[in-house]
C-alpha positions, 0 to 999 in steps of 0.5 A: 649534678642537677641543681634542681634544688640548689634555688632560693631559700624558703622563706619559712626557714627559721632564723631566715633573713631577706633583703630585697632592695633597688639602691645599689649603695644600700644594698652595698652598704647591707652587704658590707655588713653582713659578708665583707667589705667590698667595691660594687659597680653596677655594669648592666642596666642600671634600672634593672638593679634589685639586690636579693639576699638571703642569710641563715645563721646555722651555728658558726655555719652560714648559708647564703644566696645571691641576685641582682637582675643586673650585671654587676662587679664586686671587688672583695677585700679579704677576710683572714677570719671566713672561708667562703665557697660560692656555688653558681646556680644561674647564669655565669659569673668570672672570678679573679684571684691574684694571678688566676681567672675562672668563668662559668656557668651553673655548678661552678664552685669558687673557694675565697681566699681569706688572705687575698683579695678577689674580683667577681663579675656576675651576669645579670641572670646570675644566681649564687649560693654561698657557704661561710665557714669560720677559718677557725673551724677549718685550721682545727679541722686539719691540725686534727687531721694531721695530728699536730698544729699548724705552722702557716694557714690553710690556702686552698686552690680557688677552683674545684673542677667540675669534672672532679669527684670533689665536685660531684661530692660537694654538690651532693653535700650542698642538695642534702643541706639544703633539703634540711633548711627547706621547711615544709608546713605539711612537713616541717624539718629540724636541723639540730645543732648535732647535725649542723656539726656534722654536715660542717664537718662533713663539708670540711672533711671533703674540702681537705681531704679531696681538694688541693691545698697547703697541707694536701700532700702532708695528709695524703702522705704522712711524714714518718713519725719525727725523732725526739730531737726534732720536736724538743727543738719545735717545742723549744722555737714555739716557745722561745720565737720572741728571742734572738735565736740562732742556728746553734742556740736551737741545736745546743738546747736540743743537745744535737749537733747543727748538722743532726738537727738540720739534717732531722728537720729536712728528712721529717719535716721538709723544712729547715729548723730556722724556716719553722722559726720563721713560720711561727713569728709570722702567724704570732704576729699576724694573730697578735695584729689581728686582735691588737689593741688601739694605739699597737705599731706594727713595730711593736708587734714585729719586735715582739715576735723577734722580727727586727729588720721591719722591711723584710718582715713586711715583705716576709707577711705581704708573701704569705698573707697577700696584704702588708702588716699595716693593712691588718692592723687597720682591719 
């Protein structure tokens, strides 16, 4: 796909901001700000260093791009609250999330996991543009696309092959956005709020319906609709995650037997009734740690989610969020 138009952003864009700057701790701290916090280290030419960044808030969308004349590594901390794609349209970049490492050059496209740190080193020459999505859009998104809520996070896989069609379609995607912010004074163009939802939608849609993540194999082949009993028994562990419950409390409040019960959660929901339990303490808790109020223990969010042994708890979290309780409770 040409990036012929995947460039810098006009200046005359409306609500446009740019931020040019040659002190790597400036720039640094700009960008702690603005995007998400990080450890910068400048490995080219030290001299050669000039930060330019440029951001443009559409609705809960934005759109950025990215520059530094220099090599340069950034160390990124996770943001439970963005989904965040990079797109390379210059130079090269290499990309390390957990266990996994991608280098390439123009038209890479990396996702970030919101839940996982991740490390890019960028080539002097190299040039990015980036789309920020709030998690929350994207969690609502798929639960309308399954057609009921979501018992753990959306994790997508980090890199979209460029031979892929979800390439081809993302990168389509991108060039019309872009032709759409691009002002023009002899031929000005409006983004409305109405288009900005869409071309959103649009970007998700493409991103859960073509790429590889938590819930793709539930959306490409959709359980049989769940017997009555399985979802009294959902409803009735939501509601009752807090409380001591046990195999035989959930079957008893169902009025099903443990083995009808177990049985109906392993044929329709590829899970076991004390699983879903389990699902839904850790996303009260990492919801609860999220936003809890100065002076909140992670004890006191654990017991409140019925989690009572705190080292298996810890442990349980740091698996399905890639950072320890404490650590969300501090950000």
């Amino acid at each position: 796909m040409p990036l012929d138009l995947v460039s810098p952003l006009a200046s005359s864009a409306p609500g446009m901001q740019e931020f040019v700057c040659r002190d790597p701790r400036r720039a640094s701290d700009y960008m702690q700000r603005a995007f998400t916090h990080h450890q910068m280290n400048v490995l080219g030419v030290p001299n050669r260093f000039k930060a330019q960044i440029q951001t443009l808030q559409l609705g809960s969308l934005r759109l950025s791009t990215l520059a530094f004349d220099t090599e340069v590594e950034l160390a990124q901390d996770p943001d439970p609250n963005y989904l965040l794609i990079s797109t390379q349209t210059q130079g090269s970049a290499e990309v390390r999330c957990a266990d996994r490492a991608y280098e390439g050059g123009s038209g890479m496209v990396v996702i970030d996991s919101p839940y996982l740190p991740v490390i890019k080193r960028f080539s002097a020459d190299s040039r990015r543009i980036h789309l920020r999505f709030d998690t929350k859009a994207v969690e609502a998104c798929c639960a309308r696309l399954l057609g009921h809520g979501l018992e753990r996070p959306v994790h997508f896989s980090p890199f979209i092959p460029d031979a892929a069609a979800t390439h081809r379609h993302w990168m389509a995607l991108l060039q019309l956005l872009l032709t759409y912010v691009e002002q023009d004074p002899t031929s000005p163009s409006s983004l409305s709020a109405p288009m900005v939802r869409q071309l959103e939608e649009t970007a998700l849609l493409i991103l859960l319906n073509e790429h590889e993540h938590t819930y793709s194999q539930e959306l490409h082949s959709p359980a049989p609709w769940a017997p009555v009993h399985v979802r009294r028994a959902e409803a009735y562990i939501r509601a009752h995650a807090g409380d001591p419950l046990t195999l035989s409390s959930i079957a008893e409040a169902v009025d099903v037997s443990i083995r009808t019960l177990t049985q109906g959660f392993r044929d329709f929901r590829q899970s076991t009734p004390m699983g879903f339990l389990k699902d839904i303490r850790l996303e009260g808790a990492h919801s609860d740690l999220r936003s809890a109020k100065p002076g909140t223990t992670v004890a006191e969010v654990a017991s409140t989610w019925g989690c009572s042994h705190l080292g298996r708890f810890a442990e349980a979290y740091r698996q399905r969020f890639g950072e320890t309780p404490s650590e969300t409770l501090r950000r």
